[in-house]
PyMOL commands that place a pseudoatom at each C-alpha (Angstrom):
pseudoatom trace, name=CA, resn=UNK, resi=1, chain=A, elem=C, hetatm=0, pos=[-22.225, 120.262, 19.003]
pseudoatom trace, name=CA, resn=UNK, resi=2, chain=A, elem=C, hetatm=0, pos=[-19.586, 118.048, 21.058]
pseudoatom trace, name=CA, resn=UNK, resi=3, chain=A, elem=C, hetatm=0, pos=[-20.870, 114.483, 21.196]
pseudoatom trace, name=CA, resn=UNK, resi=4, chain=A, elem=C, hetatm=0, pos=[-22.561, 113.068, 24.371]
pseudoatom trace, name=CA, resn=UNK, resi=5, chain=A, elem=C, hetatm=0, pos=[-20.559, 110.772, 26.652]
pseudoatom trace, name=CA, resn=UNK, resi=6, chain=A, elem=C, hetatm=0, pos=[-21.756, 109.055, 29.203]
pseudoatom trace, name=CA, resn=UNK, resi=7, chain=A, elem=C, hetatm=0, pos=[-19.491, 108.834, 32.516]
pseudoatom trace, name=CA, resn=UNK, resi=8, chain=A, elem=C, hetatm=0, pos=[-19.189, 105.476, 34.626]
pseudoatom trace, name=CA, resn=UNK, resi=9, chain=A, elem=C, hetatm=0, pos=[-19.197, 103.639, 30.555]
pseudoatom trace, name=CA, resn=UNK, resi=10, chain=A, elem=C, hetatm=0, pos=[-16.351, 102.524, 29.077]
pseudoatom trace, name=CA, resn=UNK, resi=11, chain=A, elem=C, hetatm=0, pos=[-15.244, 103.124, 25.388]
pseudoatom trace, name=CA, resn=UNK, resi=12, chain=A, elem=C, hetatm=0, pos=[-13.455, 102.112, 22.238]
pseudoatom trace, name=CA, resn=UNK, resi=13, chain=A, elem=C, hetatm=0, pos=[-11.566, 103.858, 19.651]
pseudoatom trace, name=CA, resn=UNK, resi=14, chain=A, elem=C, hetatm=0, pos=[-14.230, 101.879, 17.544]
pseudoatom trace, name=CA, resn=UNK, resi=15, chain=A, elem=C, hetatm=0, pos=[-17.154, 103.781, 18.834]
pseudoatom trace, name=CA, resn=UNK, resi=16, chain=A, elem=C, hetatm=0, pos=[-18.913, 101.332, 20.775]
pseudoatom trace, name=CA, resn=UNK, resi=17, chain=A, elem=C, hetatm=0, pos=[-19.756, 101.482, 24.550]
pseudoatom trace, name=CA, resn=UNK, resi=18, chain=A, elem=C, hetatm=0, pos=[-19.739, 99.361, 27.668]
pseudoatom trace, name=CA, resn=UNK, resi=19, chain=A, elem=C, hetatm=0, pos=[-21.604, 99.305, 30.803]
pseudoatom trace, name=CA, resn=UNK, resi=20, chain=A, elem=C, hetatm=0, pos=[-20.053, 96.983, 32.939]
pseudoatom trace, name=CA, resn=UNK, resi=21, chain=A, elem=C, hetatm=0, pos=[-22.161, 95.104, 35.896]
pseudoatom trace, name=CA, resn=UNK, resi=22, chain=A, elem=C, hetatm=0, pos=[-20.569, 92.652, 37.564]
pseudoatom trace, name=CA, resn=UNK, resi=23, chain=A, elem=C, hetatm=0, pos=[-19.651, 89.577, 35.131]
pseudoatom trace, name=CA, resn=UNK, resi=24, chain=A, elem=C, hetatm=0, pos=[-22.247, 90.926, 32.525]
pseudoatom trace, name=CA, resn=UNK, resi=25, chain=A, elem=C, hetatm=0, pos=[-22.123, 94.111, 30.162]
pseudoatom trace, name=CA, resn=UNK, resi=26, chain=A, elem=C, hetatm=0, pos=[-24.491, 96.041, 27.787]
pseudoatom trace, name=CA, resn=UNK, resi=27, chain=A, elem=C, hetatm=0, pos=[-22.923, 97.454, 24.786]
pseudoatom trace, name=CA, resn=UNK, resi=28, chain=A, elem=C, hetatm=0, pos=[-23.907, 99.970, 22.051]
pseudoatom trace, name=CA, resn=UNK, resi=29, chain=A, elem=C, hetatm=0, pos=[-22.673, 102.621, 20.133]
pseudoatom trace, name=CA, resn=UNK, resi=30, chain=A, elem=C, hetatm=0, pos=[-21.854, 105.756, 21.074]
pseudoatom trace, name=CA, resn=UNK, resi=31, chain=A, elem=C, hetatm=0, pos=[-23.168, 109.034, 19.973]
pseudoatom trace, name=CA, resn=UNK, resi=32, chain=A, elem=C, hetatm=0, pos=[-20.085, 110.032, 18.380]
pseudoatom trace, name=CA, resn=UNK, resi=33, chain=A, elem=C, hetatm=0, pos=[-20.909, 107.081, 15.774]
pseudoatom trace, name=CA, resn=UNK, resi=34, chain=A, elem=C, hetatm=0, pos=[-24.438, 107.624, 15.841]
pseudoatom trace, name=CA, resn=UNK, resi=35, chain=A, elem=C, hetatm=0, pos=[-23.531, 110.847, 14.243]
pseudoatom trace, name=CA, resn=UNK, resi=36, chain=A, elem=C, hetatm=0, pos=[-20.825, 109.571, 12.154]
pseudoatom trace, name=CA, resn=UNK, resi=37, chain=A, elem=C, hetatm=0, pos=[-23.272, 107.398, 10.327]
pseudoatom trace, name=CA, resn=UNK, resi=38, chain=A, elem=C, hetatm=0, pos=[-26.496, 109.763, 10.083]
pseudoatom trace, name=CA, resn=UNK, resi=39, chain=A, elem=C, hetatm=0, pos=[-30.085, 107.771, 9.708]
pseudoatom trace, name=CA, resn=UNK, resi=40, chain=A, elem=C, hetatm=0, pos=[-29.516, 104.898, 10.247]
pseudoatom trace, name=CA, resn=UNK, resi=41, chain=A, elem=C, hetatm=0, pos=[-31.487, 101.932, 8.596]
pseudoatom trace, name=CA, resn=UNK, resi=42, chain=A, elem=C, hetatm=0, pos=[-30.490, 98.466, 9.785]
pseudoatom trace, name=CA, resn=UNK, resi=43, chain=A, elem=C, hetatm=0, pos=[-28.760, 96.682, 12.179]
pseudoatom trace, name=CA, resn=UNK, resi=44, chain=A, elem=C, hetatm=0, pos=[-27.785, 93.688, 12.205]
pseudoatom trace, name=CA, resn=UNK, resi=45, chain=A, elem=C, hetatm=0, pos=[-26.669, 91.628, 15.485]
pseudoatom trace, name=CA, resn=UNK, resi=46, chain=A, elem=C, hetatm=0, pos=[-26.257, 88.187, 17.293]
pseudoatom trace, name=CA, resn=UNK, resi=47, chain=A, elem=C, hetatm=0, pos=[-28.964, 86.406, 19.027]
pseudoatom trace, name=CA, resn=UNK, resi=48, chain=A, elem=C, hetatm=0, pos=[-28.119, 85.115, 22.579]
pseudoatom trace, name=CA, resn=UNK, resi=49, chain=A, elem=C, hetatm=0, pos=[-25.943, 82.242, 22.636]
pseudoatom trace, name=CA, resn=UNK, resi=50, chain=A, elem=C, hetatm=0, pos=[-23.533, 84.233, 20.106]
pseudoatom trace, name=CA, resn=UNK, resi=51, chain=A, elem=C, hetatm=0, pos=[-19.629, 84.319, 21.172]
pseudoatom trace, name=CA, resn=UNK, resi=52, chain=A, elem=C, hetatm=0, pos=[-17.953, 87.920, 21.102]
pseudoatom trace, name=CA, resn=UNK, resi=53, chain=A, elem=C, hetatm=0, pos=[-14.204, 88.102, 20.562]
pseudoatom trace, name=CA, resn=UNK, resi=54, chain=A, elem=C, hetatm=0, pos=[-12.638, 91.296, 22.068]
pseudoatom trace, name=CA, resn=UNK, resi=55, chain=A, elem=C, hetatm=0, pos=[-12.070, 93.780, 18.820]
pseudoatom trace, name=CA, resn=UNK, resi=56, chain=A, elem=C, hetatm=0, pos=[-13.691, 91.338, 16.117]
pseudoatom trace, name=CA, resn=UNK, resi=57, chain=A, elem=C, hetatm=0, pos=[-16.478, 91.693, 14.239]
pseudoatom trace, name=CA, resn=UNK, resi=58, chain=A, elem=C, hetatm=0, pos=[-20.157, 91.193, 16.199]
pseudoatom trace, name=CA, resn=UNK, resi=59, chain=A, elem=C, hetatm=0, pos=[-22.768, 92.905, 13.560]
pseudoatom trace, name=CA, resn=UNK, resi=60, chain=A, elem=C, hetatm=0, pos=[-23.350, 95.790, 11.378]
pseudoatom trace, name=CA, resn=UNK, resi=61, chain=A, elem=C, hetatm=0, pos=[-24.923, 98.756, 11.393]
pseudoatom trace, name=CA, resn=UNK, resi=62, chain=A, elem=C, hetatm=0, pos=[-26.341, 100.512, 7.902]
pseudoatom trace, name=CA, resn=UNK, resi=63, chain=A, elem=C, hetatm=0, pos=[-27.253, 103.841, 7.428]
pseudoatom trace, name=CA, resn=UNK, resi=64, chain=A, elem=C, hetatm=0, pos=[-28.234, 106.068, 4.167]
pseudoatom trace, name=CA, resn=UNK, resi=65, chain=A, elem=C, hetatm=0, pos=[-24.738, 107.424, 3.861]
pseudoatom trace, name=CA, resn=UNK, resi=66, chain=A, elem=C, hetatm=0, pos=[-22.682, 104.071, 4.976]
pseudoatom trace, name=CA, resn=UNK, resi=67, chain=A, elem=C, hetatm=0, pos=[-22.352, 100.427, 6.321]
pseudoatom trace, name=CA, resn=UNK, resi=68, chain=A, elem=C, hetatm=0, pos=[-20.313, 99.896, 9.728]
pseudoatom trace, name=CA, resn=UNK, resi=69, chain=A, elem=C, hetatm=0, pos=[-18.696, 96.978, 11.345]
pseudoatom trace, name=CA, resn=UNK, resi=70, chain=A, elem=C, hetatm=0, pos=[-19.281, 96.772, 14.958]
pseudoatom trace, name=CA, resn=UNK, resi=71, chain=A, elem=C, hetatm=0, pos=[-16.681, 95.643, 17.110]
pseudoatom trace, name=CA, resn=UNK, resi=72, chain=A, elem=C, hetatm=0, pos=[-16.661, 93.842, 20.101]
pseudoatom trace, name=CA, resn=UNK, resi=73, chain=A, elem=C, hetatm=0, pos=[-15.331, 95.689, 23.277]
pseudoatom trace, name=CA, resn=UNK, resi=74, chain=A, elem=C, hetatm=0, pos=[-15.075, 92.746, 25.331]
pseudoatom trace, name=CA, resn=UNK, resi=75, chain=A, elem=C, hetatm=0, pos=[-14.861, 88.902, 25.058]
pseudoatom trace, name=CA, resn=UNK, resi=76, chain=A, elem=C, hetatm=0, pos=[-18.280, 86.932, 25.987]
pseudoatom trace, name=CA, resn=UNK, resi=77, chain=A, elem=C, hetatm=0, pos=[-21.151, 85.304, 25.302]
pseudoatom trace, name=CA, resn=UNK, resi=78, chain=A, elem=C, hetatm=0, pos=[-24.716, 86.905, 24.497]
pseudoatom trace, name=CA, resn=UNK, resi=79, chain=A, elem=C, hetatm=0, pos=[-27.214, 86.849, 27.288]
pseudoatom trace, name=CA, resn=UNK, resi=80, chain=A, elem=C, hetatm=0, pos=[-29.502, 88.502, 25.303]
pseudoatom trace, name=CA, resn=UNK, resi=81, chain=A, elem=C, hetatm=0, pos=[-30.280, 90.704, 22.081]
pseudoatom trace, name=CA, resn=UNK, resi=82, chain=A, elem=C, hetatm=0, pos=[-31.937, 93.829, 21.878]
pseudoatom trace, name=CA, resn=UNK, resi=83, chain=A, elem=C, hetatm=0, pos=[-34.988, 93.998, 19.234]
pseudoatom trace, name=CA, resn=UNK, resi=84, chain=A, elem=C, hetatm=0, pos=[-35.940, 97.308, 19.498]
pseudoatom trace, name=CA, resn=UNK, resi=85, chain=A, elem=C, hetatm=0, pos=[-32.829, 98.657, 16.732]
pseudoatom trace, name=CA, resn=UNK, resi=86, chain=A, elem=C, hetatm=0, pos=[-33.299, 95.956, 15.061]
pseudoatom trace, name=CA, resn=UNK, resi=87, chain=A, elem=C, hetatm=0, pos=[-36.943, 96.665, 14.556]
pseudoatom trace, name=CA, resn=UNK, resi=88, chain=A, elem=C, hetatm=0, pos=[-36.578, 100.294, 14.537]
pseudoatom trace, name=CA, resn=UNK, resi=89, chain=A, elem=C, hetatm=0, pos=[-33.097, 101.144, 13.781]
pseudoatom trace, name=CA, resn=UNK, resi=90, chain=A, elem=C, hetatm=0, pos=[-33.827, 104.987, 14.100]
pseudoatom trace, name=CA, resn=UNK, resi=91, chain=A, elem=C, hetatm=0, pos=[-33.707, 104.282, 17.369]
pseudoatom trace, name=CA, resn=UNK, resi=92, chain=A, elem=C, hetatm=0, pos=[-29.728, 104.242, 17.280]
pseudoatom trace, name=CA, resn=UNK, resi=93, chain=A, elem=C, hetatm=0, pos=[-30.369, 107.921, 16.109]
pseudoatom trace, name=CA, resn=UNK, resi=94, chain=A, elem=C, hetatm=0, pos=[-32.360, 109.138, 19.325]
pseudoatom trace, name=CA, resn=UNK, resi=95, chain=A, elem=C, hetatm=0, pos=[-31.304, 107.542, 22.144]
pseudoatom trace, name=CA, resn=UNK, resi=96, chain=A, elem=C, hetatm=0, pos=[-27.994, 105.010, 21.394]
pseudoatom trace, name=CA, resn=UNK, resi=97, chain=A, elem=C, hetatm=0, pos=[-27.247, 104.974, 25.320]
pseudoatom trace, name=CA, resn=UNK, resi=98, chain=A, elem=C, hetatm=0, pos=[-30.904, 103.912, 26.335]
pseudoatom trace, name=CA, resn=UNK, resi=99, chain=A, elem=C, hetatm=0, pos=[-33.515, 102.361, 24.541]
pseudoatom trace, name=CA, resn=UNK, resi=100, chain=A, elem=C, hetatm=0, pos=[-31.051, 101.407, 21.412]
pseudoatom trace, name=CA, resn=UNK, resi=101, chain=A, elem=C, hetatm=0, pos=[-28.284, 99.530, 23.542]
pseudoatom trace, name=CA, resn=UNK, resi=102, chain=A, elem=C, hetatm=0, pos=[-27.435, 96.765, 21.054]
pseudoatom trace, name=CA, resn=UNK, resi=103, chain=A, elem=C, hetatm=0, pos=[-26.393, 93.669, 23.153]
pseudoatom trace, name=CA, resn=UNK, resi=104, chain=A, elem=C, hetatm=0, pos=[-25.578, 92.248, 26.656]
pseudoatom trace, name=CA, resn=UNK, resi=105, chain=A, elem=C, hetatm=0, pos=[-23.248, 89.628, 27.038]
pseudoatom trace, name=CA, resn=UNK, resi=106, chain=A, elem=C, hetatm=0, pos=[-21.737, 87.406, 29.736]
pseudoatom trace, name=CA, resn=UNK, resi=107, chain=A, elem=C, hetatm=0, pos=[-17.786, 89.166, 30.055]
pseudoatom trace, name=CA, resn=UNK, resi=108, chain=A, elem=C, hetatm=0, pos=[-15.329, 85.964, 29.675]
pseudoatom trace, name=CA, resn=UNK, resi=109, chain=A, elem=C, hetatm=0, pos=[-12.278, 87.948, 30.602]
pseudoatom trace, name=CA, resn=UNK, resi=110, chain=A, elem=C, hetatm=0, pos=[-12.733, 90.414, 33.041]
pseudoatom trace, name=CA, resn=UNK, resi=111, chain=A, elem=C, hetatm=0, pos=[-8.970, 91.467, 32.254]
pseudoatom trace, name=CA, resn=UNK, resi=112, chain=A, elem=C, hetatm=0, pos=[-10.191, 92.936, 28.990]
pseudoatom trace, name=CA, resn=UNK, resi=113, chain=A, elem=C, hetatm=0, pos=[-11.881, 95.845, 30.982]
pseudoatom trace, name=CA, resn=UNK, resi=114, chain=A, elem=C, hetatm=0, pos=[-8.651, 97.662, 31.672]
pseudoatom trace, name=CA, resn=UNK, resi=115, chain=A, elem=C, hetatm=0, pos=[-7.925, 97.753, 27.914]
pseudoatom trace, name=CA, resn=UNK, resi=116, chain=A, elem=C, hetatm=0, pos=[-11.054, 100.119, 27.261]
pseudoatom trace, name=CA, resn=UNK, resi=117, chain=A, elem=C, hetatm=0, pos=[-11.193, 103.622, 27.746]
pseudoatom trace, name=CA, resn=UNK, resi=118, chain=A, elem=C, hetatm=0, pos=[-12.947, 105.572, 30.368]
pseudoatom trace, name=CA, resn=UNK, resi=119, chain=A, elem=C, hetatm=0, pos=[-15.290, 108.576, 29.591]
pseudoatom trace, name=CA, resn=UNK, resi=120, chain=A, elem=C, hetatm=0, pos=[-12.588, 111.226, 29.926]
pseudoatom trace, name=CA, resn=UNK, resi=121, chain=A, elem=C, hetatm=0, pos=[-10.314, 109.502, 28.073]
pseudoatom trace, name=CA, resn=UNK, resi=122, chain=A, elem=C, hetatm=0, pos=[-12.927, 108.568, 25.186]
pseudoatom trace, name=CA, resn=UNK, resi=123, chain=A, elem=C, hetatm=0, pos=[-13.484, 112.745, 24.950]
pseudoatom trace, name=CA, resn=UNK, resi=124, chain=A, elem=C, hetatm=0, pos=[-10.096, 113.600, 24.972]
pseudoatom trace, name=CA, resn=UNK, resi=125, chain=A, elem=C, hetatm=0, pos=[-10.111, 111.110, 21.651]
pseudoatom trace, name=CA, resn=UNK, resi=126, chain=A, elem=C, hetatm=0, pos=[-13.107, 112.745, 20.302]
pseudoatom trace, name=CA, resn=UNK, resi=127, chain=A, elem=C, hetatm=0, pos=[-10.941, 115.937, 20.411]
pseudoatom trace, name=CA, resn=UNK, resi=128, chain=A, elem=C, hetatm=0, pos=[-7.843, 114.170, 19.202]
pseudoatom trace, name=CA, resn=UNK, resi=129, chain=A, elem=C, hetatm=0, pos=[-9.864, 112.872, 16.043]
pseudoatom trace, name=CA, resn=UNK, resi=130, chain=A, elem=C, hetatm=0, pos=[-11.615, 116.161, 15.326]
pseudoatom trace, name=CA, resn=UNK, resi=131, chain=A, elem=C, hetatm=0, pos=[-8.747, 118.445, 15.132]
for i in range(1, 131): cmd.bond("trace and resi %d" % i, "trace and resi %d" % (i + 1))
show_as sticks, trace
zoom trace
């Protein structure tokens, strides 16, 4: 079964997503890596007040058959945390678009938004990867 993606979010090659509003974003990860990782069992991310660096590091996300990095798709600061995967990280399982979105930050470049991809782009890459 192809792997759900979201129009109107942007993407990275890393598996996380984007919605961009204005100055601020949400970010998760995507389905893709949801599946990748299977049940997952902890995550690990920044409070608010954390600093993001575009492609670096931000947290980590464990499941019974490996630990991930997550990777920051944009520059900024944390505006606020999202308990719920952290509390119950199955949650990344069932719905990592909704209820499981991971962070949203304050963008500090808006520049860095042209450097993700969109949602056509990010499936064409699915299909790349898969072959």
């Amino acid at each position: 079964m192809p792997s759900k993606v979201i129009p109107g979010l942007k993407y990275t090659k890393e598996h996380e997503w984007a919605r961009i509003e204005g100055e601020h974003a949400t970010i998760g990860i995507t389905d893709h890596a949801q599946a990748q990782l299977g049940d997952v069992v902890y995550v690990e991310i920044p409070g608010a007040g954390g600093e993001l660096t575009q492609n670096k590091t931000f947290g980590v996300v464990e499941s019974v058959k490996a630990v991930s990095d997550l990777f920051a798709p944009l520059s900024g600061t944390v505006v606020e945390a999202n308990e719920r995967p952290v509390n119950t990280p199955e949650l990344l399982n069932q719905d990592p678009y909704g209820n499981a979105w991971l962070i949203k930050i304050k963008i500090k470049n808006t520049s860095e938004v042209g450097e993700l991809l969109d949602a056509s782009a990010y499936e064409s890459y699915l299909a790349e990867i898969s072959k």
